[in-house]
Backbone as a ProteinNet text record, in pm:
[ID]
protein_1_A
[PRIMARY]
XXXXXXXXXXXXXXXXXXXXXXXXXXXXXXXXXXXXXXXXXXXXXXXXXXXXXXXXXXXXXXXXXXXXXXXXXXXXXXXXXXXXXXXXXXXXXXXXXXXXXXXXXXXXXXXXXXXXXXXXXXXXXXXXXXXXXXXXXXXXXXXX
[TERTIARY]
6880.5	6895.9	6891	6805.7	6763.4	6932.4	7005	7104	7202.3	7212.1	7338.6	7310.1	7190.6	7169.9	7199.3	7178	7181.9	7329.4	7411.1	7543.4	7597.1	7563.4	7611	7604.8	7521.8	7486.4	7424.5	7446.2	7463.2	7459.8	7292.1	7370.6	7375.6	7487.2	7548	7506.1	7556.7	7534.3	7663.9	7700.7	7792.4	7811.3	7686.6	7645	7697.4	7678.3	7734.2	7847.3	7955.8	8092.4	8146.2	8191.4	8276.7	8348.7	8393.4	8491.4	8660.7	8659.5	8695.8	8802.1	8689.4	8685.1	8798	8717.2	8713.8	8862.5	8933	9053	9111.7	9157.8	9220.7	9232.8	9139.7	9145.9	9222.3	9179.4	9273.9	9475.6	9473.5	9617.6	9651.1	9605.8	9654.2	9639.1	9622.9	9597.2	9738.9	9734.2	9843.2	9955.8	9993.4	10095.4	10166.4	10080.4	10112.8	10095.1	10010.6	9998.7	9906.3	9799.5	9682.9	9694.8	9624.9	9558	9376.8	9358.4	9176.7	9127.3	9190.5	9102	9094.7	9235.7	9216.3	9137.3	9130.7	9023.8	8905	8848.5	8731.7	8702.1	8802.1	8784.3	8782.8	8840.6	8870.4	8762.3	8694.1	8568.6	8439.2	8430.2	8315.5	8254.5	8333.9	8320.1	8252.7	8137.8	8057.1	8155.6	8182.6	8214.2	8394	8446.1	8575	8572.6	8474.4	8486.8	8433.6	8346.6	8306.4	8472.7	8598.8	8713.8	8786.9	8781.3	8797.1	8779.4	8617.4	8566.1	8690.5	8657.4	8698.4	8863.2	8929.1	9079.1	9064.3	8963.4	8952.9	8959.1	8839.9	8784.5	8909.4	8953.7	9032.8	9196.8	9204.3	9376.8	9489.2	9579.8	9707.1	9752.8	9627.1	9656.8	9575.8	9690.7	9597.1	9575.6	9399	9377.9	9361.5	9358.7	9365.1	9476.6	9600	9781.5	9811.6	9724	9810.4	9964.7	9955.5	10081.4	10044	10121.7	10153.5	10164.8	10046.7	10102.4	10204.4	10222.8	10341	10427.3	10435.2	10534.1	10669.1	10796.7	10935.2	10974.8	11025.1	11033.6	11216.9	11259.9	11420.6	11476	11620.1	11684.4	11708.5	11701	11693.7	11572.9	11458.1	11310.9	11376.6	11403.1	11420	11513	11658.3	11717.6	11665.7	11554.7	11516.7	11373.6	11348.9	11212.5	11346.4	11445.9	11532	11580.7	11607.5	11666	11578.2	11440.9	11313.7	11338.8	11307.7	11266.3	11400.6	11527.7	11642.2	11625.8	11575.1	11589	11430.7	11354	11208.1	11289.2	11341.4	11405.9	11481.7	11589.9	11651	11596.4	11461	11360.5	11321.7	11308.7	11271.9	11321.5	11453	11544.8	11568.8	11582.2	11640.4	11499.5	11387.5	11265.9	11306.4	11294.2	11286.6	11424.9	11528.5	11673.3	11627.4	11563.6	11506.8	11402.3	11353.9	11229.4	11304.1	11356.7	11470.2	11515.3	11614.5	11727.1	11592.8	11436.7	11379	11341	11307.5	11277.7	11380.4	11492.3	11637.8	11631.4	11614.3	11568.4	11470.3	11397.3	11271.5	11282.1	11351.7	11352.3	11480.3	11585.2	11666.5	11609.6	11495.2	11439.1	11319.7	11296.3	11183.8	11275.2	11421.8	11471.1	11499.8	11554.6	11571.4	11484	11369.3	11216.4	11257	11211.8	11222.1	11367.4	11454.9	11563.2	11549.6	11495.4	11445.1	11331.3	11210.5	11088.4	11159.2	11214.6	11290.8	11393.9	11412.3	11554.5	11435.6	11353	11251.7	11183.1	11133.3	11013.7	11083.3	11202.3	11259.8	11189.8	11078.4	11072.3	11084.4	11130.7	11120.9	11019.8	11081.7	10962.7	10971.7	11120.8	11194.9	11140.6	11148.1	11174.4	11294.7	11374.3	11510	11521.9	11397.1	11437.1	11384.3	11475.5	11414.5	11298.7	11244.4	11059.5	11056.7	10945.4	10932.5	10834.8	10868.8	10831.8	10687.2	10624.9	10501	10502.2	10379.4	10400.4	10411.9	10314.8	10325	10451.5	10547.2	10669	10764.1	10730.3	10835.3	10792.4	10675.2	10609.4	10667.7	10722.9	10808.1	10899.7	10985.1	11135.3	11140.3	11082.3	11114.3	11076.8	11001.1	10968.9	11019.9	11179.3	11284.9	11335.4
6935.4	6923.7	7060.3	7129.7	7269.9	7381.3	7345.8	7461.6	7368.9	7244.7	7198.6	7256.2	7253.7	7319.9	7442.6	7524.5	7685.3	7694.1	7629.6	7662.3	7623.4	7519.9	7553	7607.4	7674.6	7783	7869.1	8021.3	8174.5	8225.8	8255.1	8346.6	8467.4	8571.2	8668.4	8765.4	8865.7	8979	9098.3	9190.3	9240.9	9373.4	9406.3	9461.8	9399.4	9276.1	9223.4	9229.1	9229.9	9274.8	9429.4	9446.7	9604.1	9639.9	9798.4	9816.2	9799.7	9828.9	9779.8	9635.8	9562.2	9366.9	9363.2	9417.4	9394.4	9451.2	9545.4	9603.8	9529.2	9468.8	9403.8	9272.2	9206.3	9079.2	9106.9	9215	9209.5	9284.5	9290.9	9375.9	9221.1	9153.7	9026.8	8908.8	8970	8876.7	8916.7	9048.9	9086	9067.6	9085.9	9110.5	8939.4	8860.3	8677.7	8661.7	8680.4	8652.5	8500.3	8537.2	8436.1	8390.9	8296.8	8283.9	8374.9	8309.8	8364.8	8237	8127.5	7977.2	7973.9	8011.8	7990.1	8171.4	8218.9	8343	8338.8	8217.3	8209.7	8064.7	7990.6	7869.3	7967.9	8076.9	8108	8207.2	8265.3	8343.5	8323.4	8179.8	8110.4	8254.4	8255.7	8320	8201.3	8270.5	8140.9	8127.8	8248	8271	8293.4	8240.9	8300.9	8425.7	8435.7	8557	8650.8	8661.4	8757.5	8818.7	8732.8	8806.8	8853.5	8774	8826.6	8954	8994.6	9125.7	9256.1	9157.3	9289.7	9312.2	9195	9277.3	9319.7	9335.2	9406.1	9601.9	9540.1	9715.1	9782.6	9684.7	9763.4	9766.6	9685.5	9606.8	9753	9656.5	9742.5	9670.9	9551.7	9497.7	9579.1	9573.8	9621	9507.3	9470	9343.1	9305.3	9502	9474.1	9428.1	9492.9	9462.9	9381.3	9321.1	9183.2	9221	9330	9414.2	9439.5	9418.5	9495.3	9639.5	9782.5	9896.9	9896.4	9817.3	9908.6	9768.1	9699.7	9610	9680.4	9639.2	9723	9638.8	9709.9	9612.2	9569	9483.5	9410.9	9436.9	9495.8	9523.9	9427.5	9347.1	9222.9	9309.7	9299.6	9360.3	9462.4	9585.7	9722.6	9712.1	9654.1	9611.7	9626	9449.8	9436.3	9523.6	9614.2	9726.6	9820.4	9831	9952.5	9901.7	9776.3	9695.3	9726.8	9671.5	9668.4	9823.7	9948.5	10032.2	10076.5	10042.4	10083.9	10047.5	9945.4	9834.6	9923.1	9947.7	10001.7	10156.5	10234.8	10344	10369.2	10233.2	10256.2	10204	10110.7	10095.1	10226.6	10336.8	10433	10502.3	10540.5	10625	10595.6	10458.4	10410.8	10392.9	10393.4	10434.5	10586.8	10635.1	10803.9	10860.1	10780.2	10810.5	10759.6	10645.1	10655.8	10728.7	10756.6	10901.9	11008.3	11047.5	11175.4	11199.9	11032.2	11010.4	11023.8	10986.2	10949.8	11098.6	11176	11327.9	11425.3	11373.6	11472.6	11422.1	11318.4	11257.8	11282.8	11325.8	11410.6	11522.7	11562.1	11736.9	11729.5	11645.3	11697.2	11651	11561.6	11568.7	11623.2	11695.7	11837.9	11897.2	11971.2	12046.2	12021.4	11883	11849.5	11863.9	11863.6	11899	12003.3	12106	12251.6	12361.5	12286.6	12322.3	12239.8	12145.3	12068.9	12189.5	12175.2	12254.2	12407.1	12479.6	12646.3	12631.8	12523.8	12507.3	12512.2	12439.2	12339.2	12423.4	12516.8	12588.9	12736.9	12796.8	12864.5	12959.8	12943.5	13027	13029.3	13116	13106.7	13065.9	13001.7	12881.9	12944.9	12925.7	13000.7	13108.1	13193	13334.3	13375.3	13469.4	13503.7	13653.9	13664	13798.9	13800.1	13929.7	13853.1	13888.8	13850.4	13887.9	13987.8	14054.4	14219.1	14248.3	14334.4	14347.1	14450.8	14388.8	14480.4	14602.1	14669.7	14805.5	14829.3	14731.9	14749.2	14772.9	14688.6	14598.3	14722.1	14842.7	14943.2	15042.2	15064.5	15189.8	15182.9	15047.3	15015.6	15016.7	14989.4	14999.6	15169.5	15285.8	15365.8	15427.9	15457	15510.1	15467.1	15336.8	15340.5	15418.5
14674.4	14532.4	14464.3	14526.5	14472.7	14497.9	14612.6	14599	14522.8	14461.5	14415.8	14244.5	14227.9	14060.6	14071.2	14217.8	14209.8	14184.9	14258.2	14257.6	14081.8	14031.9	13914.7	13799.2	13795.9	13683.4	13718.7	13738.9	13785.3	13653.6	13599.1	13507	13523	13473.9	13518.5	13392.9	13394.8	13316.6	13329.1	13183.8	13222.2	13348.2	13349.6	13447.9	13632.7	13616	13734.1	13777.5	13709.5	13743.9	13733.7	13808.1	13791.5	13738.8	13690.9	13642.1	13672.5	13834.4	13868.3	13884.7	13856.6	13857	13716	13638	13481.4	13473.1	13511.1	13475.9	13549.8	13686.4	13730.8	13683.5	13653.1	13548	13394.2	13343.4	13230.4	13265.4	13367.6	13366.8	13460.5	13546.4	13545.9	13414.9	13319.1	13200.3	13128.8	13112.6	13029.2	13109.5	13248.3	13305.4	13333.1	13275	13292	13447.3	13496.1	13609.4	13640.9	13506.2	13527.4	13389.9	13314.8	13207.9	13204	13094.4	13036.1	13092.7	13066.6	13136.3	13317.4	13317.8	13493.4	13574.8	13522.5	13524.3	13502.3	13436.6	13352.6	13543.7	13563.9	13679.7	13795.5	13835.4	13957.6	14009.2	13865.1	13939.2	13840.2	13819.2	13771.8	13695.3	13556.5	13457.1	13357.6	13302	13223.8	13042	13023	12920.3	12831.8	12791.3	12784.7	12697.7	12576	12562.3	12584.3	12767.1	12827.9	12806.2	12896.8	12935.5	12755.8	12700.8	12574.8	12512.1	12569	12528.5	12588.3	12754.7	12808.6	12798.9	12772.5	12742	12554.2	12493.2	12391.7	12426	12497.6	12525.9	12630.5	12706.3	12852.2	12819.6	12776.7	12704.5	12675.1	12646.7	12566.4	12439.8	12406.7	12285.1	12196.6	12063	11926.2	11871.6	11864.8	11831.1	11679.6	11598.1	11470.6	11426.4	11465.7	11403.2	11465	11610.1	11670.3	11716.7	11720.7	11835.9	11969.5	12056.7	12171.1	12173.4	12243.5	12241.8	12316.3	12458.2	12552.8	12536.3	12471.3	12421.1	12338.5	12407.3	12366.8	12253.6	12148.4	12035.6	12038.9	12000.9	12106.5	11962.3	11995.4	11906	11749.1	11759.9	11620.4	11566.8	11649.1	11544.2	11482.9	11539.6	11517.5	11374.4	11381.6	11271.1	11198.5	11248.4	11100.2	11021.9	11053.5	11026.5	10943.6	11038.8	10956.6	10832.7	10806	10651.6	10588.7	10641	10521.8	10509.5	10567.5	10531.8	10455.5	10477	10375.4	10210.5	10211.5	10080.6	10026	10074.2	10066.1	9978.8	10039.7	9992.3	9886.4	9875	9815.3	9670.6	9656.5	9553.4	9506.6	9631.4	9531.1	9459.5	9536.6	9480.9	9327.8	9302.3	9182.3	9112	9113.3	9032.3	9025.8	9111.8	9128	8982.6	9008.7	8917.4	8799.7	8769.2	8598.6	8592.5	8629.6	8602.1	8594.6	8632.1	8633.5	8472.2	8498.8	8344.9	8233.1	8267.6	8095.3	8084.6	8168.9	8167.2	8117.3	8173.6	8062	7921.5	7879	7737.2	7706.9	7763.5	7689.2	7647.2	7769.3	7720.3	7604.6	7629	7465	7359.1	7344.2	7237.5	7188.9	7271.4	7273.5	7187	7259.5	7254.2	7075.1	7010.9	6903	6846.7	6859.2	6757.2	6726.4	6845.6	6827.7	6691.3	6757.6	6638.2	6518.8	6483.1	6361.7	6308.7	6374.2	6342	6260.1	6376.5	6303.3	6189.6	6228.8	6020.3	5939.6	5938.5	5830.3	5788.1	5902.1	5850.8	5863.5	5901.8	5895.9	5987.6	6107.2	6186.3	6335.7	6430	6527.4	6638.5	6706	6778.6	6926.2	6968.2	7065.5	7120.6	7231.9	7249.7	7270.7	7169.8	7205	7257.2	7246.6	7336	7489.4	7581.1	7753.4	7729	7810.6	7883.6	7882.6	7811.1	7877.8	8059.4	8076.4	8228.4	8254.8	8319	8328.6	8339.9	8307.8	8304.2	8512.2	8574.1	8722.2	8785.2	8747.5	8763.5	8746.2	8615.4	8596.4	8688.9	8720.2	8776.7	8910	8992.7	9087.6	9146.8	9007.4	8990.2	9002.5	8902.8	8911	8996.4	9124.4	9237.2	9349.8	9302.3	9425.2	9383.1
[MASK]
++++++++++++++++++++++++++++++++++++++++++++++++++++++++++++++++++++++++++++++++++++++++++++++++++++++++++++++++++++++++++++++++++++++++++++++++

């Protein structure tokens, strides 16, 4: 009576299995070789998400994005990432082109203040003469 209870419950620890163990179980997990259930029956695994853990930690799944890393993405996907990101672009461009157009309308009606303001008040707002140039700037010029 005593070895029929022993045999059915072993409890184990992660320590008890190898690294080893542990990588070959998950690359037969990923590679469809086995399931997590018939892995969990074939080496009297108490837990399914002992194996859970370990194709977390050992895997080629990203379990945050729920992607495949070494998963090839099949031409339909790719398409369709390149549409979204076309239609994504071309949202901006055409935000980007009315920001542009309200900024040239700004500035000609800057520009309309400014010649309003110098009639009205009859003074120069403008600079119409060029920039004058530093005294550094000449001491430069004339010692080429």
């Amino acid at each position: 009576m005593e070895k029929i209870q022993e045999l059915r419950y072993i409890k184990r620890t992660q320590k008890d299995y190898t690294m080893l163990f542990k990588l070959q179980i998950v690359q037969d997990i990923e590679q469809g070789r086995t399931s997590i259930s018939q892995v969990k029956k074939d080496y009297a695994i108490q837990s399914r998400s002992t194996i859970v853990q370990w194709l977390r930690k050992f895997g080629n799944f990203d379990w945050e994005n729920q992607t495949p890393f070494a998963m090839p993405k099949s031409p339909e996907q790719k398409i369709m990432e390149l549409e979204a990101k076309v239609k994504l672009l071309e949202k901006q461009k055409s935000f980007l082109e009315q920001q542009a157009y309200v900024a040239d309308k700004k500035a000609i009606i800057f520009d309309m203040m400014i010649d309003i303001a110098e009639k009205e008040y009859q003074i120069d707002i403008r600079k119409n003469s060029p920039p004058e140039q530093s005294p550094n700037l000449k001491k430069n010029i004339n010692k080429q």
